[in-house]
C-alpha positions as CSV (number, residue, x, y, z in Angstrom):
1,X,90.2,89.7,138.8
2,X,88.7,88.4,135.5
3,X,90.9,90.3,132.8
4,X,88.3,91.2,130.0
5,X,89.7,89.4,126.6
6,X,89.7,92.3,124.4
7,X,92.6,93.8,127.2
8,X,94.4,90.8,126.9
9,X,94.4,90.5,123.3
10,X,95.5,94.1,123.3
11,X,98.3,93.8,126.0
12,X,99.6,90.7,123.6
13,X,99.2,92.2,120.2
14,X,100.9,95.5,120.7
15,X,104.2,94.7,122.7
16,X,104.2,92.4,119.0
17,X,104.0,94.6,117.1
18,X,106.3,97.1,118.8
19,X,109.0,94.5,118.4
20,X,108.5,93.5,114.7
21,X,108.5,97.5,114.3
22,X,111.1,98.1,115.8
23,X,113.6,95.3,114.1
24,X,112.5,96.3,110.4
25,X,113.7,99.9,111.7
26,X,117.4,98.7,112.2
27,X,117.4,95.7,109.6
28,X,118.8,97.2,106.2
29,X,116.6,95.1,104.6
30,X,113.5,97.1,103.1
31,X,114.8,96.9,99.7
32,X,116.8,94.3,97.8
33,X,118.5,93.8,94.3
34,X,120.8,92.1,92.4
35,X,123.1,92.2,90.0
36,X,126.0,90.6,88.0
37,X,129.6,92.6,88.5
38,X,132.4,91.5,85.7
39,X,135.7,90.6,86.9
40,X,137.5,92.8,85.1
41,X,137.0,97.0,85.5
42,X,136.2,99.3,89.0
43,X,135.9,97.4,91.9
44,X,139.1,96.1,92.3
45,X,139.6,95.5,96.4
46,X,136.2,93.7,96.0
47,X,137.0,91.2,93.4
48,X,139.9,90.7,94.7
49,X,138.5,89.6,98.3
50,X,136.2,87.1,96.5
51,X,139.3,85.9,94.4
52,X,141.0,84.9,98.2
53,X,137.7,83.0,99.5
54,X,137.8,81.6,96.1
55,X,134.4,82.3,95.1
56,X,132.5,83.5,91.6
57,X,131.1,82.4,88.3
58,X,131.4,82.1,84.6
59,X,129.2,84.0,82.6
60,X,130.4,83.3,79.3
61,X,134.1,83.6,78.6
62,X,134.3,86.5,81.4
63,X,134.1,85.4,85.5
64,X,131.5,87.7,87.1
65,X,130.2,88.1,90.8
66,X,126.2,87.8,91.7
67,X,125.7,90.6,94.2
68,X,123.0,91.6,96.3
69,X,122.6,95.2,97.5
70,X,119.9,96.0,100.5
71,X,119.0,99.1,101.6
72,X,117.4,100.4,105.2
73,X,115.9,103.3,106.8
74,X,119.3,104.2,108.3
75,X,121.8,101.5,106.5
76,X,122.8,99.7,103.2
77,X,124.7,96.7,102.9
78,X,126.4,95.2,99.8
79,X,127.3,91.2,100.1
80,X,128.4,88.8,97.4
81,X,125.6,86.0,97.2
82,X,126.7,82.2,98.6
83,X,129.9,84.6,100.4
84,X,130.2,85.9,103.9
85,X,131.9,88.5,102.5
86,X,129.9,91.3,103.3
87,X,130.1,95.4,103.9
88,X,127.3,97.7,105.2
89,X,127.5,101.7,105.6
90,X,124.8,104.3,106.8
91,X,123.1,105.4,104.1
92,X,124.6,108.7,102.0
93,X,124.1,109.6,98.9
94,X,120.6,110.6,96.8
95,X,119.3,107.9,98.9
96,X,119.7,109.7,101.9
97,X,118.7,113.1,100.9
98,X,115.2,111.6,99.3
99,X,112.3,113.5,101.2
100,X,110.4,110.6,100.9
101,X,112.8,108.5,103.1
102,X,113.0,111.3,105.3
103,X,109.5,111.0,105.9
104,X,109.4,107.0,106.4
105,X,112.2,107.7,109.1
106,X,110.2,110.3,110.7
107,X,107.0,108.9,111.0
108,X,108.9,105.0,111.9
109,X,110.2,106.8,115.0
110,X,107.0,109.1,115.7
111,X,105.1,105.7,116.1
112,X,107.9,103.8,118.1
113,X,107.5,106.3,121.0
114,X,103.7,106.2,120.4
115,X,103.4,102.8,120.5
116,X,105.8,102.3,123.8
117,X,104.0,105.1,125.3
118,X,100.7,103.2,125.1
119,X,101.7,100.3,125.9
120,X,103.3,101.6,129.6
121,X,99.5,103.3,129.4
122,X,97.9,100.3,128.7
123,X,99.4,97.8,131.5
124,X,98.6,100.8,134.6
125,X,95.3,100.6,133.0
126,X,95.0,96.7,132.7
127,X,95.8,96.4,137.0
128,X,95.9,93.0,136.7
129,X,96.2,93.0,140.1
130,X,93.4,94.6,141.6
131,X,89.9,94.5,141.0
132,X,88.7,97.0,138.7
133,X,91.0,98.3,135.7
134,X,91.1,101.9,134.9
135,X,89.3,101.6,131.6
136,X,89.9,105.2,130.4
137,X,93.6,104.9,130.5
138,X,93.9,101.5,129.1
139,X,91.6,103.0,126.0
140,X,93.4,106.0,126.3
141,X,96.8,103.7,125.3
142,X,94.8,101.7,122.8
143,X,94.2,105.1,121.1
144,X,97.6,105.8,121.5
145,X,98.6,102.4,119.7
146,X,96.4,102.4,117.1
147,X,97.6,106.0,116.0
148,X,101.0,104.5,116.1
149,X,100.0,101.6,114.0
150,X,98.2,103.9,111.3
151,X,101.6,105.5,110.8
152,X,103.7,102.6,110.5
153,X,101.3,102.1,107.5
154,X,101.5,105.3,106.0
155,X,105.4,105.0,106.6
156,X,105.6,101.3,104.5
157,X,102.6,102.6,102.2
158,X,104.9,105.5,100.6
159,X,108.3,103.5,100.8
160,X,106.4,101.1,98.9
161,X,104.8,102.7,96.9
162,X,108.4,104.8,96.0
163,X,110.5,101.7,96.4
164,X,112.1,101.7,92.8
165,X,113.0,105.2,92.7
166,X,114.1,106.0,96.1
167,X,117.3,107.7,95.8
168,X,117.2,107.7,92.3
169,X,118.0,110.8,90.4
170,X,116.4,109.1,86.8
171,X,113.9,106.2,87.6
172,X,114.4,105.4,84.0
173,X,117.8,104.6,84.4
174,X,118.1,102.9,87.8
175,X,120.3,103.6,91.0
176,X,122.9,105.8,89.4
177,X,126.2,103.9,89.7
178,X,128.4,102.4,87.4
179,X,128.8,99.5,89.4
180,X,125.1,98.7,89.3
181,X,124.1,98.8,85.4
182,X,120.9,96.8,86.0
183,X,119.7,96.6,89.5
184,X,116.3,96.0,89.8
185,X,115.0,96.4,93.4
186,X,112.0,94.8,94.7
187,X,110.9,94.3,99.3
188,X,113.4,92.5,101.8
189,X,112.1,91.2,104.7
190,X,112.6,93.7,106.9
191,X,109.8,95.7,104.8
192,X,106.8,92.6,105.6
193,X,108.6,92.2,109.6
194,X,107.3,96.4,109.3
195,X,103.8,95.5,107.6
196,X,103.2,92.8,110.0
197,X,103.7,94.5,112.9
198,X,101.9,97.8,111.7
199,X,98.9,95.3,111.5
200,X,99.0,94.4,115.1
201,X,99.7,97.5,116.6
202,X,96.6,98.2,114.7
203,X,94.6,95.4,116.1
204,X,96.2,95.5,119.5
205,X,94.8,99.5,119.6
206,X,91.6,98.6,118.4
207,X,90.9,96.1,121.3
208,X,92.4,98.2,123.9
209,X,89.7,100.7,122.8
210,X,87.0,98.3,123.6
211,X,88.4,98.8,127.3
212,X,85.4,102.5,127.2
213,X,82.9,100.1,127.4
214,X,81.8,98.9,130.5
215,X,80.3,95.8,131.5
216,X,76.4,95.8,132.3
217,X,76.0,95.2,135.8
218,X,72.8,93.9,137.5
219,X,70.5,96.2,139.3
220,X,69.0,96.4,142.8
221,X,65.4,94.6,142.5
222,X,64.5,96.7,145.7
223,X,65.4,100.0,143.4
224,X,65.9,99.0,139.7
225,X,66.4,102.9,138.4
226,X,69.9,102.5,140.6
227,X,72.4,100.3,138.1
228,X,74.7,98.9,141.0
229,X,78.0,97.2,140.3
230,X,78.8,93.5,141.6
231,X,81.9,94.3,142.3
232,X,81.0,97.3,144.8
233,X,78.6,94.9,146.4
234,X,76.4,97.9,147.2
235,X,72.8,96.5,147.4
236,X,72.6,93.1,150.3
237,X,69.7,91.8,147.9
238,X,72.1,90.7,145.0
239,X,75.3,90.5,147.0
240,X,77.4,86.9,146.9
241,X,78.9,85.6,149.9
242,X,82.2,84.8,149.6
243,X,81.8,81.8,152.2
244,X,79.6,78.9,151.6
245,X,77.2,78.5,155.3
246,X,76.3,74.7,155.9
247,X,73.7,73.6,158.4
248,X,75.1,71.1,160.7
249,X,72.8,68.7,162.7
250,X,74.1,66.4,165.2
């Protein structure tokens, strides 16, 4: 059978963007800051791992550590920049409890399971291997995609929109810990992997929808009000052979 394009753009686009999806979901890396840490003060067992791998700079007359703090959906990671040394934790804390991450997680996991549900929808509907697709359940997964897509963008939308003061009890102040007296956050990767594949779930939806519309057919000439169907082969007058017939004289 001759796969119509807009299924086979959808079938590509939205495994995609399930993937991308689902690897910002479990990459602590929506958010991202950094910050100097002095030698000297809390923070001992740290500074004093660096000190063995013989890393750290000067500022001044005091040595000091660049680190760079990233923060998930479900995990944050601490790691000392140009180090391997690194630790990551779940997340805890005001960060945690923020209703607004709450929500992001919520809505991230909603349109996982609406997006693979779809999809599984979309490729009984496709049937690349028959004939005729089953249009309404391959639109019905596009509609199931593109809802999943839509809130995958409301879920970045707000965490972008909130990403300096998530977890934050004074967004004046910054993250409240001594440790980090001037961490100013800004996205990670794992926030535009999310974006990206928001978009294509969206796109791979939208042409899955397309799949309603059926393709005109050409009528019998002997009764025209009738629309007939190539592929049923109904009416003899418009019907293809699928042999060639030669004439052969001797």
């Amino acid at each position: 059978m001759h796969t119509p394009a807009s299924m086979v753009m959808g079938i590509v686009f939205a495994p995609l963007g399930l993937v991308l999806l689902f690897t910002a979901a479990i990459t602590p890396q929506w958010r991202e800051g950094q910050t100097r840490l002095g030698m000297s003060g809390p923070g001992s067992l740290l500074r004093s791992g660096v000190k063995g791998q013989g890393m750290g700079v000067r500022s001044g007359s005091m040595e000091a550590l660049l680190l760079v703090r990233s923060d998930g959906l479900w995990e944050s990671c601490l790691q000392v920049e140009h180090s391997e040394l690194k630790q990551c934790w779940p997340v805890a804390g005001p960060y945690q409890r923020d209703p607004r991450v709450h929500l992001a997680q919520g809505l991230v996991l909603t349109s996982l399971f609406l997006c693979g549900t779809g999809i599984v929808l979309a490729c009984i509907g496709v049937r690349c291997w028959t004939d005729l697709p089953l249009r309404g359940v391959a639109a019905t997964g596009g509609l199931l995609v593109v809802m999943a897509g839509l809130l995958s963008l409301t879920a970045l939308g707000v965490y972008t929109h909130n990403l300096g003061r998530l977890g934050m009890e004074d967004p004046h102040r910054g993250i409240n810990n001594s440790r980090f007296p001037h961490l100013s956050l800004h996205p990670a990767g794992s926030l535009y992997f999310g974006w990206l594949g928001a978009c294509l779930q969206v796109l791979g939806g939208s042409a899955l929808l397309f799949s309603f519309k059926r393709p005109r057919c050409p009528t019998c000439p002997s009764c025209p009000e009738l629309p007939v169907c190539r592929a049923c082969r109904s009416c003899p007058e418009i019907n293809i052979p699928d042999t060639d017939v030669y004439e052969v004289s001797y």
